[in-house]
Each structure stands twice: as structure tokens, then as C-alpha cells.
C-alpha positions as CSV (number, residue, x, y, z in Angstrom):
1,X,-50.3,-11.4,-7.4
2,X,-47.9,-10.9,-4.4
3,X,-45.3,-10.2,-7.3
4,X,-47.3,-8.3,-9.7
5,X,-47.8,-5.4,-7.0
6,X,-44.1,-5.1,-5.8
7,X,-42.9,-5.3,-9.5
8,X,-45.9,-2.3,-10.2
9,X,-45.9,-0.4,-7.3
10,X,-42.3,-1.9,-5.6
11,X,-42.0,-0.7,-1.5
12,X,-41.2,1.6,0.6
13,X,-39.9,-0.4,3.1
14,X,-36.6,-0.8,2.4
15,X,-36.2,2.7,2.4
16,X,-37.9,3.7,5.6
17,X,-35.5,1.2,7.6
18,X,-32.4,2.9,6.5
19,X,-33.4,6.8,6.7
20,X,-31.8,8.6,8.6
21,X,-34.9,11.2,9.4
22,X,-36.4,10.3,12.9
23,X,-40.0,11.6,10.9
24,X,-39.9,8.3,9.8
25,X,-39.2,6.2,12.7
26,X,-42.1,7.9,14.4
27,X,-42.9,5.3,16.9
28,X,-39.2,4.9,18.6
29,X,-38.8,8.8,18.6
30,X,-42.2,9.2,20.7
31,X,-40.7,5.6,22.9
32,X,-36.9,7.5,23.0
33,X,-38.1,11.0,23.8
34,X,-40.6,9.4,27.0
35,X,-36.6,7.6,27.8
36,X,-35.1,10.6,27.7
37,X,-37.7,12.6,29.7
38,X,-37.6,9.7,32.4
39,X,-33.6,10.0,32.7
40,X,-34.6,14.0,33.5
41,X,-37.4,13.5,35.7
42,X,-39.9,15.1,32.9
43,X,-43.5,13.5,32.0
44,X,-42.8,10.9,29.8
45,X,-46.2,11.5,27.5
46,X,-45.6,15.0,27.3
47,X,-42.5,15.1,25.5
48,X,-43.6,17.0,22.3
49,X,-43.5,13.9,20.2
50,X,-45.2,13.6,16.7
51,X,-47.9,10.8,18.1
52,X,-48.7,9.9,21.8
53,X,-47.3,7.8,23.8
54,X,-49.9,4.9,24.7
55,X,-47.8,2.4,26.5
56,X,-47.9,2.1,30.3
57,X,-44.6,3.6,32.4
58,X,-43.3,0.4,32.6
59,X,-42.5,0.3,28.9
60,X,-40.7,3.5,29.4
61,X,-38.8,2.2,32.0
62,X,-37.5,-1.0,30.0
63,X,-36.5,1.3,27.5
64,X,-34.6,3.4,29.8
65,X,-30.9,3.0,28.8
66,X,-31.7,3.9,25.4
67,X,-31.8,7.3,26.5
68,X,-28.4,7.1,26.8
69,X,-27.5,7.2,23.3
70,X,-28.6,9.4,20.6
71,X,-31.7,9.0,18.8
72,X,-30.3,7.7,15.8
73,X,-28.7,5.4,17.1
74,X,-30.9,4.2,19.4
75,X,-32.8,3.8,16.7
76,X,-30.9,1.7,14.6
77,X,-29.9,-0.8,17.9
78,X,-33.4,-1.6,18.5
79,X,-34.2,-2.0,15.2
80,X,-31.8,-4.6,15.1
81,X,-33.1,-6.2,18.1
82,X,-36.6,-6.1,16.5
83,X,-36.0,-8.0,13.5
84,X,-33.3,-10.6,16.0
85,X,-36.4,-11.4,18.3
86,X,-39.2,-11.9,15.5
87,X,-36.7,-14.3,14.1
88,X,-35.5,-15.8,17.1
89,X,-39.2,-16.7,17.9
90,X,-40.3,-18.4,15.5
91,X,-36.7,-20.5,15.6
92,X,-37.9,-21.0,19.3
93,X,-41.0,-22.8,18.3
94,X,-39.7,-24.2,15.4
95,X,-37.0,-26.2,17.5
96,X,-39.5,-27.6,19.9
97,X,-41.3,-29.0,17.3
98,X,-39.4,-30.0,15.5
99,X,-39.2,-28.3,11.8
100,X,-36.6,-29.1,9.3
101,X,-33.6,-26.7,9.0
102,X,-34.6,-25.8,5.1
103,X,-38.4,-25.2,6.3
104,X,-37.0,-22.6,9.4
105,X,-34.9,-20.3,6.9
106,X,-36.9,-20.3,4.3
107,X,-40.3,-18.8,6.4
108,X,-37.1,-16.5,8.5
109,X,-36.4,-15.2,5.3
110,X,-40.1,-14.4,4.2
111,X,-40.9,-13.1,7.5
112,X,-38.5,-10.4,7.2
113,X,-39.2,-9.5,3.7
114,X,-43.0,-9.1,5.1
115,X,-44.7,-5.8,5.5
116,X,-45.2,-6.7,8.8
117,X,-41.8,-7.1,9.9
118,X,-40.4,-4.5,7.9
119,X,-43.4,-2.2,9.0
120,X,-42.3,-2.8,12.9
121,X,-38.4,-2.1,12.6
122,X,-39.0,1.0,10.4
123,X,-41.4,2.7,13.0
124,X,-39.6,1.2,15.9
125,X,-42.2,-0.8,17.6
126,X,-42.7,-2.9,20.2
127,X,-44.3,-6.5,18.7
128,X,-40.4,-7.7,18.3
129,X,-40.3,-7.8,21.8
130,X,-43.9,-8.9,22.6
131,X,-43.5,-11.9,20.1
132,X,-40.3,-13.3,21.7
133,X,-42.1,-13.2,25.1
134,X,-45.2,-15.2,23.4
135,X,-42.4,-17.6,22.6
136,X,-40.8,-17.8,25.2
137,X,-44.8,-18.7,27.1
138,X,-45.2,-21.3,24.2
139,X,-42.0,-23.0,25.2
140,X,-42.3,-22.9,28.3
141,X,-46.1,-24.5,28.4
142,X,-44.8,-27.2,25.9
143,X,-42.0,-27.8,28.9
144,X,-44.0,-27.7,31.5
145,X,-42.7,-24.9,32.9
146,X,-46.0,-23.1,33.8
147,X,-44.7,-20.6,35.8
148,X,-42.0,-19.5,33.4
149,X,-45.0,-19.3,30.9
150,X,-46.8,-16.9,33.2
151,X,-44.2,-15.0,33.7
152,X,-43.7,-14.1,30.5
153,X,-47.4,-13.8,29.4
154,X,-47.7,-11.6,32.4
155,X,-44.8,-9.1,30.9
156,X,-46.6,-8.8,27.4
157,X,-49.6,-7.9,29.1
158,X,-47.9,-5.8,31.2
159,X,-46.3,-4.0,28.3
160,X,-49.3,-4.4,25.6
161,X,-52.2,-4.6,28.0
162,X,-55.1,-4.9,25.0
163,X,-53.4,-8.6,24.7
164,X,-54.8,-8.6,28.1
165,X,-57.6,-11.4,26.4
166,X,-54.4,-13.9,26.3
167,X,-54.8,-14.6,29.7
168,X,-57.8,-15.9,29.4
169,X,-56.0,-19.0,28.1
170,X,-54.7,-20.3,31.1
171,X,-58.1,-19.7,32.7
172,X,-59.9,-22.4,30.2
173,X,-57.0,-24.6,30.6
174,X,-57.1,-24.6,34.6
175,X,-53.7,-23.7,34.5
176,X,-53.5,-22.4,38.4
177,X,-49.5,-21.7,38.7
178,X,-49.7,-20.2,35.0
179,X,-52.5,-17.6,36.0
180,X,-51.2,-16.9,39.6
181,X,-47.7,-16.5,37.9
182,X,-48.5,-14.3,35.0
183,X,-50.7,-11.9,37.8
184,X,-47.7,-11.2,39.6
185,X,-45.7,-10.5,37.2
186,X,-48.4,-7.9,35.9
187,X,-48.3,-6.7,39.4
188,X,-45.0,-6.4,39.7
189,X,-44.2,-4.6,36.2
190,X,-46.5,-1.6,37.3
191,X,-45.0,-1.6,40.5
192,X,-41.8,-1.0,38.4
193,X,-43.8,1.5,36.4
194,X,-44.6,3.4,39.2
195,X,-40.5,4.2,39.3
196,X,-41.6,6.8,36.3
197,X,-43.5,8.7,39.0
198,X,-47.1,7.8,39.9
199,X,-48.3,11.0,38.0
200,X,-46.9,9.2,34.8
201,X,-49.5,6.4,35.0
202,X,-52.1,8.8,36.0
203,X,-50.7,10.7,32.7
204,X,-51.0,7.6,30.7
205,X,-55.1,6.9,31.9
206,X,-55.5,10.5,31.0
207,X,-53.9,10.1,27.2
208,X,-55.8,6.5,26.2
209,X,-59.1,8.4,27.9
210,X,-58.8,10.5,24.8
211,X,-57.2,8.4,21.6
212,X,-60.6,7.5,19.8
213,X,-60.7,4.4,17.7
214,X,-58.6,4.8,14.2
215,X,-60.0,3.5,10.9
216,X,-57.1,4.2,8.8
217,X,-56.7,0.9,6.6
218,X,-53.7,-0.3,8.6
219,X,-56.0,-0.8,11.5
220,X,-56.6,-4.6,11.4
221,X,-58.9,-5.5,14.1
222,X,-62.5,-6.1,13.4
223,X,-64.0,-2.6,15.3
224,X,-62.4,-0.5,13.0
225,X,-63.6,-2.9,10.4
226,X,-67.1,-2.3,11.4
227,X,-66.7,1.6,11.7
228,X,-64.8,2.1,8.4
229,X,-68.0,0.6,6.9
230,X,-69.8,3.4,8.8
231,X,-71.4,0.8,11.2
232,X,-71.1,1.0,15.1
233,X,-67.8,0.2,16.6
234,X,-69.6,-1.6,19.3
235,X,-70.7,-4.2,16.9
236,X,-67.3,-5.3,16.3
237,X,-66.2,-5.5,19.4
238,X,-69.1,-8.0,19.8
239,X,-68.5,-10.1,17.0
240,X,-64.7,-10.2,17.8
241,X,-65.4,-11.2,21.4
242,X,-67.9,-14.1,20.3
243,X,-64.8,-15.0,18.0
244,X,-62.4,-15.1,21.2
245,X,-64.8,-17.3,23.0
246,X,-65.2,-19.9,20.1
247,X,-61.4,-19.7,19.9
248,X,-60.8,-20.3,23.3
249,X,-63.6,-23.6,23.7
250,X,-62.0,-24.6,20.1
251,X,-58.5,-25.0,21.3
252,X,-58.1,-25.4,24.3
253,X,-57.2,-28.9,24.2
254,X,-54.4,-28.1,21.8
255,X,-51.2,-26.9,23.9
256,X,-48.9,-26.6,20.0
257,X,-52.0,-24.2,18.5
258,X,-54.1,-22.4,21.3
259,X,-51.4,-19.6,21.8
260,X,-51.4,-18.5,18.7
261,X,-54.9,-18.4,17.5
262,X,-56.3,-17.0,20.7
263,X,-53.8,-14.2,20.0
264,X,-55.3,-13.6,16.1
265,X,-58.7,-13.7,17.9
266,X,-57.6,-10.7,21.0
267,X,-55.9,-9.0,17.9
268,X,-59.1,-8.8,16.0
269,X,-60.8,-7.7,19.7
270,X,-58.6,-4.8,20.1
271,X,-59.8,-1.1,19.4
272,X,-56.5,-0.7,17.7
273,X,-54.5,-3.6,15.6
274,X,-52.1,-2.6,12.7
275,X,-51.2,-4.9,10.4
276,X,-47.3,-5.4,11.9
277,X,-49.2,-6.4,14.7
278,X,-49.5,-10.0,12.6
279,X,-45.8,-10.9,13.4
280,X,-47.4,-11.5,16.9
281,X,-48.7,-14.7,15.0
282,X,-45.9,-16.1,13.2
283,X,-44.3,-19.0,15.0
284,X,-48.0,-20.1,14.9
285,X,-47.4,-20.7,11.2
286,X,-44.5,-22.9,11.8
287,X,-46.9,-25.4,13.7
288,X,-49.5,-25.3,10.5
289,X,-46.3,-26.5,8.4
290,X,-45.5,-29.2,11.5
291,X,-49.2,-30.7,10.7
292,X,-48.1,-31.1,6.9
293,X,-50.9,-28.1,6.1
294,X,-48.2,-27.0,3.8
295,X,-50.4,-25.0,1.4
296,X,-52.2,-22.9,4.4
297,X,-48.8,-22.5,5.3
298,X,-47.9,-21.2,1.5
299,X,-50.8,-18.5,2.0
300,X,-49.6,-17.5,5.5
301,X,-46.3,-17.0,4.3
302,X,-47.1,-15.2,1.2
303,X,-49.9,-13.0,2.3
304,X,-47.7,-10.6,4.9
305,X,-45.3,-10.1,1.2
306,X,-47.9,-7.5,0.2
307,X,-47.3,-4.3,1.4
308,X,-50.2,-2.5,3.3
309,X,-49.2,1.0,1.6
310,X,-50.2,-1.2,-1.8
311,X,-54.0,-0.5,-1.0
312,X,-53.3,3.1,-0.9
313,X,-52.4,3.0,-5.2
314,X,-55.2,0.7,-5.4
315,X,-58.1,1.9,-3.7
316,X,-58.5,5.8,-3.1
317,X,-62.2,6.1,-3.2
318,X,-65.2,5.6,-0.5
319,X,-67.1,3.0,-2.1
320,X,-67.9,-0.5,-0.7
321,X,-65.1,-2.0,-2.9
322,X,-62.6,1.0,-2.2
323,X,-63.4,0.6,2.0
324,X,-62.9,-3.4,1.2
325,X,-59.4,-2.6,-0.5
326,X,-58.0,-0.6,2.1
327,X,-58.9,-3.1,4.9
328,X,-56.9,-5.9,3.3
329,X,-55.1,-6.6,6.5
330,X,-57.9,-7.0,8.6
331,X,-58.7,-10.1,5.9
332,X,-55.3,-10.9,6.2
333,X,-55.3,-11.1,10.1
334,X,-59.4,-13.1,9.7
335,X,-57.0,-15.8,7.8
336,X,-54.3,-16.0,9.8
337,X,-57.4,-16.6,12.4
338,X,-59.1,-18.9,10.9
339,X,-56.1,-21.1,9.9
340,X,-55.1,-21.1,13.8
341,X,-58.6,-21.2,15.3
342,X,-60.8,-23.3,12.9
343,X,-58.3,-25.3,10.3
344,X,-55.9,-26.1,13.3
345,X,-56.5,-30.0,13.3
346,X,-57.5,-30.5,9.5
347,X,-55.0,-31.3,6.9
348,X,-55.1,-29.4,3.6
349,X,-58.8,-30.2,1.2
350,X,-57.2,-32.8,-1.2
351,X,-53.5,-32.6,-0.2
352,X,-51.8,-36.0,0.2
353,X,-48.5,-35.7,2.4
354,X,-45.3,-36.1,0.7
355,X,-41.7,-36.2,2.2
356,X,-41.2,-33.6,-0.2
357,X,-43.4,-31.2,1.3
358,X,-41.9,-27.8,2.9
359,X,-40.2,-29.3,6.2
360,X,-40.9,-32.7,5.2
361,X,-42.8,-33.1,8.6
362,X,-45.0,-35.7,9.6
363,X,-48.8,-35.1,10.3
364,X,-49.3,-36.1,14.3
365,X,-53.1,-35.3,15.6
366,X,-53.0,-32.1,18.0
367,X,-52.3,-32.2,21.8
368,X,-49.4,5.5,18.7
369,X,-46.9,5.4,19.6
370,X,-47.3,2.0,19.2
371,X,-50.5,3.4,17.3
């Protein structure tokens, strides 16, 4: 199916990387223009961008030397960077596991032909660094190195705060240094924020006051579901939440898994989720291939190949089946989900482990911009 569409309809992608028209790198011109303004001491979400500006000051401040250089080219370094850290985290958690060297470049290379991925570095978004920081948490919990784990779940947060729900995690894990670790670091970031000029972060309450919840079909999460339907947003947002609590009592108990499918579950919470947002989730799929699931891990893999902008040739309409078309990702994400949250200690129905599987690991029972 996966090939069918790209042979019928083939991909933008490719092409949106490589242009050299800022238009289409929407994202890091509204992230490079708030840079630039910072460097003059002008308001960083009133820069005259093409979308707003939703991340906090601190994200603005990060970016900060890239204001330096020209947008372009700016551009094209951070792009760069993007793709190196999705990769680079799921090598991180595929080391620690361990997965077999043929396994980790064969799901690299799928992960950066994915929508997802490609999705991200074309727009210039933020999820390559958010994902490496999740990474760099996982590692350090499966270390024992709770503070350095807090640390860096405190700096996502601090940079993404609707995966705010993620800390919850060390909450039902009674993780004490991990929580107090990953507050300060959340204080500490918007102190650095605060270096933008307190007006910025007043700014910045002012602009999110005023985004309303999208239902474009690249919205993933399960309120825009809910609304695209024509049903009340609220309703989502319930259904998601009761999702993040069954997540969290689920896994809790499972230090390789419960990262990754309590961040599926605070990705289908948030008002606003698009589908690149999934590369948040995939180092979790190398630890489905670790417990010999290797067909979930097939459909994980294969799944992100379709290209969201494929709904948009095959549903056009406002039926049932046309608004169930266009939210193909937020089925996409529900899988990813459920694979991390529900099938986490089950082997695949009927599969019988083989040394030939992908990775040829053994089963072992479970421990806006930016829009």
C-alpha cells in the first residue's frame, strides 16, 4: 500500500528539504526571525513572520547564534542537525539495549525516509532536538543516572511545555531526585528565558491565549480528532487524559517502555500534535524489535513511509469516510500508542522467535511555529 501511494502520487518531501524559498521552511523562518529580533532587542513574536511563534523565550534564546548567519543558511545547519539527532537517538537507545548493527541502519534509514522526519527538517522544527533529549532521559534512567534524566526531561518540557504530562512519569515511579531534578531545570530554563526580556514571556501568554485548536488533518492528537468529527473538543481531551492515566499505571514497572508510550499518550493529550511530532516516539520502536515483536515493529516502521500530504489526493470531501482519511495520522499515532502502552510485554499473536528475525534479539520479560 505504502508503495502503491508513493509510486501514484510520489512526495513532496524531497523537494521541500532542498528549496531554497524560506515560504517553505516556514517554521525556522518564524524560529530565525524571533533570533534575529532577540540579537536587536525587538519582540521576538512580533517579527512579521508567516505563523506565530508559540515556543516559550527560552527556545528563542537557544537558538540565538543562528541569528548570526543568514536565513538560508541557518536553515540548512539545523536541518542537518535535525535529521543527526533523530538518528542519533534512536542509536542511543538502540546501544543500551542492545540491537544488532543490521537492525539500527535499517530502521535509521526508514526513519529518515518517513514523513515524519522529512516533514520536521523541511519546516525546521524543533522535535530533532526534543527527541535527542527524550534519549538522552531514557539513558540516563536505564543508568541510573536519575538526575541526568531530570535534567534533560526538564529541558524538553521547558522547550515543548504541552509534553509537560511526561513528568508525570517520574511521579508514579517515586523517582524523588528525577522530579526535583527535572523542576529545576524547568526553573532554570525560564529564568534563562527571561534574558529575552520579561515582556517576551508576557508576549508569548498573550499569543497561545489566542491560537484556537487546529483540525487540519496533520493534527494528530485525539481533541482535534474529536472536533474534526464536529464533536466537542473537550471530549477528547478527556478520553486522551483517561488514556495517559491507563498508560502511566500500565507501565510503570517497565523502565525500557514507559518513556515512550507515556509520550504517544501526552501526544494524543495535546491541543496540537502533527504527525512529525511521531519521531518523538521512535527509539521506542527499537525496544518493540528488542522483545522479538518484530512484526509490530514491521508496521511501526512502515506506517510513518506514507506521506501525510497523501490524504490530501485521497480524501477531499466532508463525509465520515473523507474526515476519517484525512486523520490518518492520528490512527497512526493511536498505534504507535497502543504498541508502546498496551502490546509492550506481549510477543507478536502466532509469531515464533527465530534468530533470523530483524536484530536477531532475544525475548527478555520487561523491567506554529512549531504549529
Amino acid at each position: 500500500m505504502t508503495l502503491w501511494l508513493l509510486v501514484a502520487h510520489g512526495s513532496a518531501n524531497v523537494d521541500r528539504v532542498l528549496s531554497t524559498d524560506m515560504g517553505w521552511h516556514a517554521d525556522f523562518d518564524t524560529f530565525h526571525r524571533s533570533a534575529v529580533a532577540l540579537l536587536h532587542g525587538d519582540s521576538i513574536y512580533d517579527t512579521g513572520a508567516k505563523l506565530p511563534n508559540l515556543n516559550p523565550p527560552f527556545w528563542t534564546v537557544l537558538l540565538a547564534p543562528f541569528g548570526f548567519l543568514g536565513p538560508l543558511t541557518a536553515y540548512r545547519l539545523f536541518g542537518v542537525l535535525t535529521a543527526a539527532f533523530i538518528v542519533s537517538a534512536g542509536l542511543l537507545v538502540a546501544r543500551e539495549l542492545p540491537v544488532s548493527r543490521r537492525a539500527k541502519w535499517l530502521l535509521s534509514a526508514a526513519f529518515v525516509l518517513s514523513s515524519p522526519l522529512m516533514g520536521t527538517v523541511a519546516l525546521g522544527q524543533v522535535y530533532g532536538l526534543l527527541v535527542l533529549g527524550l534519549a538522552v532521559a531514557w539513558v540516563g534512567g536505564k543508568r541510573d543516572r536519575l538526575v541526568l534524566a531530570g535534567v534533560a526531561l526538564g529541558l524538553v518540557v521547558a522547550i515543548k511545555p504541552t509534553l509537560a504530562p511526561i513528568l508525570l512519569l517520574p511521579v508514579v515511579r517515586r523517582q524523588r531526585h528525577t522530579m526535583l531534578a527535572a523542576a529545576a531545570a524547568v526553573a532554570a530554563a525560564t529564568i534563562a528565558g527571561l534574558a529575552a526580556g520579561p515582556e517576551n514571556t508576557v508576549r508569548w501568554l498573550q499569543v497561545l491565549r489566542i491560537e484556537q485548536l487546529s483540525t487540519f488533518g496533520d493534527n494528530a492528537s485525539l481533541p482535534s480528532l474529536v472536533a474534526r468529527f464536529g464533536g466537542p473538543a473537550w471530549l477528547g481531551f478527556v478520553v486522551a487524559g483517561a488514556l495517559l492515566i491507563y498508560t502511566l499505571r500500565k507501565v510503570r514497572h517497565d523502565p525500557d517502555i514507559a518513556l515512550w508510550a507515556v509520550t504517544a499518550a501526552t501526544l494524543l493529550l495535546s491541543p496540537v500534535a502533527w504527525h512529525n511530532y511521531l519521531v518523538l516516539c521512535f527509539p521506542g520502536v527499537y525496544v518493540v524489535l528488542r522483545r522479538r515483536r518484530s512484526a509490530t515493529t514491521a508496521l511501526m516502521v512502515t506506517l510513518p513511509l506514507i506521506g501525510v500530504e497523501w490524504g490530501l489526493h485521497l480524501w477531499h470531501g466532508d463525509s465520515l469516510v473523507d474526515k476519517a482519511g484525512q486523520s490518518l495520522y492520528c490512527f497512526v499515532l493511536l498505534t504507535y500508542w497502543y504498541a508502546l502502552a498496551v502490546q509492550h510485554d506481549r510477543d507478536d499473536p502466532g509469531q515464533v522467535g527465530q534468530a533470523r528475525d530483524l536484530g536477531g534479539a532475544e525475548h527478555r520479560p520487561a523491567r506554529a511555529a512549531d504549529q
